[in-house]
N, C-alpha and C positions, 0 to 999 in steps of 0.2 A: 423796391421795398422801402416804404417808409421808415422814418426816424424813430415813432411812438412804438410800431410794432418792434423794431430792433432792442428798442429799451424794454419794450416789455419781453421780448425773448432772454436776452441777458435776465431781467429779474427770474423770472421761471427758470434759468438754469442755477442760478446761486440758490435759489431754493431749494432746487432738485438736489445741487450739492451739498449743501448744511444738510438735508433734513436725510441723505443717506449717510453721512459721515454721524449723524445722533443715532439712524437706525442701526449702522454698523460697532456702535456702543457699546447703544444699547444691545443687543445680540449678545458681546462678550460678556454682562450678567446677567441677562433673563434665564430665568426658569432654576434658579437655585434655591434648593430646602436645603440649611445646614440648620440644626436645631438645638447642638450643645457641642460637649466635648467629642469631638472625635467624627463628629456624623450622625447623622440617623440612626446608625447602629453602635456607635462605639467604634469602629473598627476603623476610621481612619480612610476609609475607600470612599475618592470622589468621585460619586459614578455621575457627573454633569460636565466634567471638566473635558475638554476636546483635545488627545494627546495631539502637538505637532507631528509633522511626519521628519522636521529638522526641526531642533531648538533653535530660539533668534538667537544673537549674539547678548543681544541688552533687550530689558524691558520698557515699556513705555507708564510713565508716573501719571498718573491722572490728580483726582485731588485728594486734598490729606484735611485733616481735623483733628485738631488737638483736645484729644478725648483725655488726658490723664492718667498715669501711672497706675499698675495692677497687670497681672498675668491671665484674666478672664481672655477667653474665647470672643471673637467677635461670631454674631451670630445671623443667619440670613432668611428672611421668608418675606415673600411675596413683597420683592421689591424694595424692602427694606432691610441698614443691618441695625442692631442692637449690642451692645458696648456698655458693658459694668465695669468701674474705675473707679481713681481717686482723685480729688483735686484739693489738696491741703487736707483738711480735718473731714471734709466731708466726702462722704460717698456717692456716685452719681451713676447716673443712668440714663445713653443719650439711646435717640433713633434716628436713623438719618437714611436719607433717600442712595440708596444702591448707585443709583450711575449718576447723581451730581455732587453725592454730598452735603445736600440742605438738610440742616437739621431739622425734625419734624416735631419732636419737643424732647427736652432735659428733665429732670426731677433728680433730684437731691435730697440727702439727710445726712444730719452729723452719727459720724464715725471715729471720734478718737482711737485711737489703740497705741500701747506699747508693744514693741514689738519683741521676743524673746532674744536673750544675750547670744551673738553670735549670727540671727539674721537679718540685721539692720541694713545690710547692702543689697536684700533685697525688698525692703521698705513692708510700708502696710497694707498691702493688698492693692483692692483683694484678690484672692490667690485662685478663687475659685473659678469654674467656670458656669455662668448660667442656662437654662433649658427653655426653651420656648415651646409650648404646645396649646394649641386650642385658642388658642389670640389672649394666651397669657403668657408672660414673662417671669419664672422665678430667679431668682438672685440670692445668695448666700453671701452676707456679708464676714469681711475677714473675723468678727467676733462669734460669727454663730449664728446670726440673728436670718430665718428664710423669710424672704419678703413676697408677696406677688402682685405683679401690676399687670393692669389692661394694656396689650397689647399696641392696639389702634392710637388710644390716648395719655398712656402714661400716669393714667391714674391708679393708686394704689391700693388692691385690695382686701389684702391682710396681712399682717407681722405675725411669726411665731420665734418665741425664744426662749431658749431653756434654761436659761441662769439660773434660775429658782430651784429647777428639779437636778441639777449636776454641781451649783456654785458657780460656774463657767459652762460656757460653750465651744469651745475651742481648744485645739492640742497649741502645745509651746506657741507655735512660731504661726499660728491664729488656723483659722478654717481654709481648708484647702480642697475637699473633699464635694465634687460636682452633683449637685442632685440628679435623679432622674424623673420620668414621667411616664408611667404604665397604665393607662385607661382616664380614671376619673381619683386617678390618685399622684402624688406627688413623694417621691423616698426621699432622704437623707439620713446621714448620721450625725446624730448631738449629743455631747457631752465633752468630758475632756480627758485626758490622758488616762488616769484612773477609772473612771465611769463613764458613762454614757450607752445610747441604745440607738438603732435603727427603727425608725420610726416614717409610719405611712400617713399622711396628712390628706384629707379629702383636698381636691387641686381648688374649686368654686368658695369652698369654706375657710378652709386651713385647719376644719377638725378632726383632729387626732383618730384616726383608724384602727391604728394597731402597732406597737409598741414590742420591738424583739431583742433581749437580751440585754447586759450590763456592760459590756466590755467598753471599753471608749474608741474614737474613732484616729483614723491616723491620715495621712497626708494624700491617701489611693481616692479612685472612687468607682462607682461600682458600674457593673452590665448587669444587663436583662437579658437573658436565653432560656431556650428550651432545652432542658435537661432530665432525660427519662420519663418523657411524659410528664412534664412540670414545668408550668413557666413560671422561674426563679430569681429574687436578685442576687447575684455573687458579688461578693463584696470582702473586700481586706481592709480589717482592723486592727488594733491596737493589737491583739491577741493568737488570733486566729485569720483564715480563710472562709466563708463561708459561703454554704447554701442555704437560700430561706423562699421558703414560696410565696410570691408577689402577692397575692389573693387573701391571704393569712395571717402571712408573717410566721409561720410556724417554721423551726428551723428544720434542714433535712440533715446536713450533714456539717462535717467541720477539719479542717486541715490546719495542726499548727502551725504557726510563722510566725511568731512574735517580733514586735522591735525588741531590739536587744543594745544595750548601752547607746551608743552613738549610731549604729547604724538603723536608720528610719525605715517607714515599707513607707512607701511613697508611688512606685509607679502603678497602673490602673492592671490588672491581669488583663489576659490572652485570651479569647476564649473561640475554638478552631476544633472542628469534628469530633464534638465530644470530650476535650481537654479541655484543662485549663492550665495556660503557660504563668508563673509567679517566678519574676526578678526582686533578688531584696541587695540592698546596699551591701559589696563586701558578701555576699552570701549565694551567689552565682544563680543561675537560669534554672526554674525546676519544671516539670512538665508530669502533672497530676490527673487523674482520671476518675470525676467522681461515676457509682453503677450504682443502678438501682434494680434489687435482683431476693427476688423469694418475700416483698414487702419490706424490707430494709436497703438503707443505704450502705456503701463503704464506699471509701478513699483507695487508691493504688499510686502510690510513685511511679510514672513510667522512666522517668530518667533525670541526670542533674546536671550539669555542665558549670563544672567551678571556674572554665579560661576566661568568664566574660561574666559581668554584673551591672544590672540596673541600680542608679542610682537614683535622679528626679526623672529622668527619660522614660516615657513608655515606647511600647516598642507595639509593634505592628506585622500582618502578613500581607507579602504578597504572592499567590502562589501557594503553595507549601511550605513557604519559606519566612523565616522568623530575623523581620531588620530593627537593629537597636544600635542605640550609642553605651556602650560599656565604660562607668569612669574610671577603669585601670589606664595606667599609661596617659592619664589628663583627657582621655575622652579619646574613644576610637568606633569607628561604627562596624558593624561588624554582620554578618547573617549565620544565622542555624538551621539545620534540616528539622522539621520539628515533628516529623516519627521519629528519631534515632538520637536528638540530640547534637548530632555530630555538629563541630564547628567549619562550616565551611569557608570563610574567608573571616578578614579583621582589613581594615582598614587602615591608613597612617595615627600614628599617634599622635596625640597635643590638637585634637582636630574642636572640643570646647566644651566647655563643662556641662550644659546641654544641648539638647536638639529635638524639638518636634517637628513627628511624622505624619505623612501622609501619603497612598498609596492611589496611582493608576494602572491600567494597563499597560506592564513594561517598565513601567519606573517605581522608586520610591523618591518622594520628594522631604530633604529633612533643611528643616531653619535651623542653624545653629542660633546661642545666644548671642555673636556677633553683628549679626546682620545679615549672613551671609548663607543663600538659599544655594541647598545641592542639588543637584537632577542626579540619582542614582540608578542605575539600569538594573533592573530585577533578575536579578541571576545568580546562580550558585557557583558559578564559576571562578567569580575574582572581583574584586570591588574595580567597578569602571563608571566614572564619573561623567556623566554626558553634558554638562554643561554645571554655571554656577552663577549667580547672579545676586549682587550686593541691592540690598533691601532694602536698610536702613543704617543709620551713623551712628545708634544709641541702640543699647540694647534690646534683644528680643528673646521674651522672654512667654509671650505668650503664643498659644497657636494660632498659624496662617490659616486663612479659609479658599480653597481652592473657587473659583467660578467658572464659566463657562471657556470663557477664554483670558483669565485674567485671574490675580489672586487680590485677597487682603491682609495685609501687615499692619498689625500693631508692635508700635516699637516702646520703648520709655514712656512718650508720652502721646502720642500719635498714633490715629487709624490712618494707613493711608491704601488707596486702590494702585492697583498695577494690573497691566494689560500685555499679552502677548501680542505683536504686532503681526499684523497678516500676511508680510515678507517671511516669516515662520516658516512659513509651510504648513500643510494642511495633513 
């Protein structure tokens, strides 16, 4: 065997080798659609993500980008993620390539804000989380203002903000409240503490559709379901609970919940066979039934569970079963049966002031604000903790996005990838 062929087999094998260790990557994010808060649906379930059949011991760090402070959702579609932040006075908006991290382009504008007395340790956004649909991006900055941009290039294609019709757009502590995206339209809530309305904005235009009610809007943000033959947004404000149909805007029904002095409604409701599950600060776990019966709507209470309270944490199912962080006892996570109400386990106490979830087959997975990622085994039986794994150094405060075989962490001030290693288990 000659010399040249030798060399040239050696090159053909380092090629075979690089170009599978890229294809093996790549593999851990191909084929992920995450589109906003929570999922596709809200609900926190990553149906891409590949359970192990053993958790690794440690993760493997790929690369990171120091995208800037803010609790937005990083967001995932066709190969790319998308990342609302802050970086000093202005607000920004990156995209960057899924499995290297190139950025593909940045766009910025000025954002000043004060931020209200009391939440300055958690800075000025923004707080919200963005929605991608239809190779558009919208964004809600921490004062109110919904923006949308092209998708592909970053180019900007309408502002809407409602200072003029509320005085402000934002509750105290600025806009926290995630839009969604139902067809050819685009929801949110604007106004501020006192006033404000839910409001359907055409998604290509940004004009104004339909316009529901006065209440102002508070720190939740809202689902889309089918409810009695209606497909509705429900949504918790300043005031109330509500049902209002997507198509419309006409309200159907209404359940009170007010904020009340210091304790805020902040986490996103539940919504699981026809309930809907509402945690308020200090005000325990409620489980509500709206019926639509003889051409009328009502409300029914089905149960109240005061052992355990949301506070910034939403909570999630897996199962039949209802997992959340309660900030009694400094933060404890805990699960519900959620026909019955009953409390089936609580977790250790002091465990962190929050925690976003997300749900697979068998597990629940919660980020605390430390850094520090749970593997929780989905059972009603007793809290068992299947693995745990340090994320980041600086706080986390926004939601992880599950991938194929790997997640993404935004921390303080960084996106960064991580991977499940293939020694895992399958």
């Amino acid at each position: 065997m000659n010399r040249s062929y030798c060399r040239l087999a050696a090159a053909f094998a380092v090629i075979l080798l690089v170009t599978g260790v890229c294809q093996a990557q790549a593999s851990k994010v191909a084929g992920v659609h995450w589109p906003g808060w929570l999922g596709p649906k809200r609900d926190g379930w990553a149906s891409s993500f590949k359970v192990p059949g053993r958790w690794p011991g440690k993760l493997q760090r790929g690369w990171r980008v120091k995208v800037g402070t803010g609790y937005g959702s990083p967001l995932v579609a066709s190969g790319r993620v998308y990342q609302h932040a802050r970086q000093g006075e202005d607000e920004v908006v990156w995209c960057v390539d899924l499995e290297t991290g190139a950025v593909k382009w940045r766009e910025s504008y000025s954002a000043p804000f004060k931020i209200g007395g009391g939440g300055e340790r958690h800075g000025k956004g923004p707080k919200s989380c963005p929605v991608l649909a239809d190779g558009r991006l919208f964004t809600m900055s921490i004062a109110g203002a919904l923006t949308a941009w092209d998708a592909a290039s970053g180019r900007r294609l309408w502002r809407r903000d409602y200072r003029k019709r509320f005085g402000k757009s934002h509750p105290y502590w600025g806009a926290a409240t995630s839009p969604l995206v139902d067809g050819a339209r685009v929801i949110a809530h604007f106004g501020m503490e006192e006033k404000g309305a839910l409001i359907a904005l055409d998604a290509a235009t940004g004009k104004e559709a339909w316009s529901q009610g006065k209440d102002g809007p508070c720190y939740s943000s809202p689902l889309l379901v089918e409810l009695g033959g209606t497909r509705q947004v429900v949504e918790w404000n300043h005031r109330v609970l509500a049902g209002i149909e997507s198509e419309s805007g006409r309200l159907l029904w209404e359940y009170p919940f007010p904020h009340e002095t210091h304790n805020q409604n902040m986490p996103t409701p539940v919504f699981h066979k026809g309930r809907v599950l509402l945690g308020g600060e200090n005000r325990g776990v409620h489980s509500i039934e709206p019926l639509y019966r003889g051409g009328k709507w009502t409300v029914k209470k089905r149960w109240s569970q005061k052992a355990v309270a949301l506070d910034m944490a939403s909570a999630i199912v897996n199962g039949d079963l209802l997992y959340g962080l309660s900030h009694y006892d400094k933060g404890r996570f805990f699960c519900l049966d959620m026909e019955t109400g009953k409390l089936r386990w609580m977790g250790p106490p002091r465990t962190g002031q929050n925690a976003m979830f997300l749900s697979v087959p068998g597990y629940v997975l919660a980020l605390v604000n430390d850094g520090e990622l749970h593997i929780i085994t989905a059972t009603g039986d007793g809290f068992r903790k299947a693995a745990s794994y340090q994320v980041a150094n600086s706080p986390t405060w926004a939601p992880p996005v599950l991938l194929k075989r790997g997640l993404l962490v935004k921390d303080h001030e960084a996106l960064t990838l991580w991977s499940l290693p293939d020694a895992g288990g399958e």
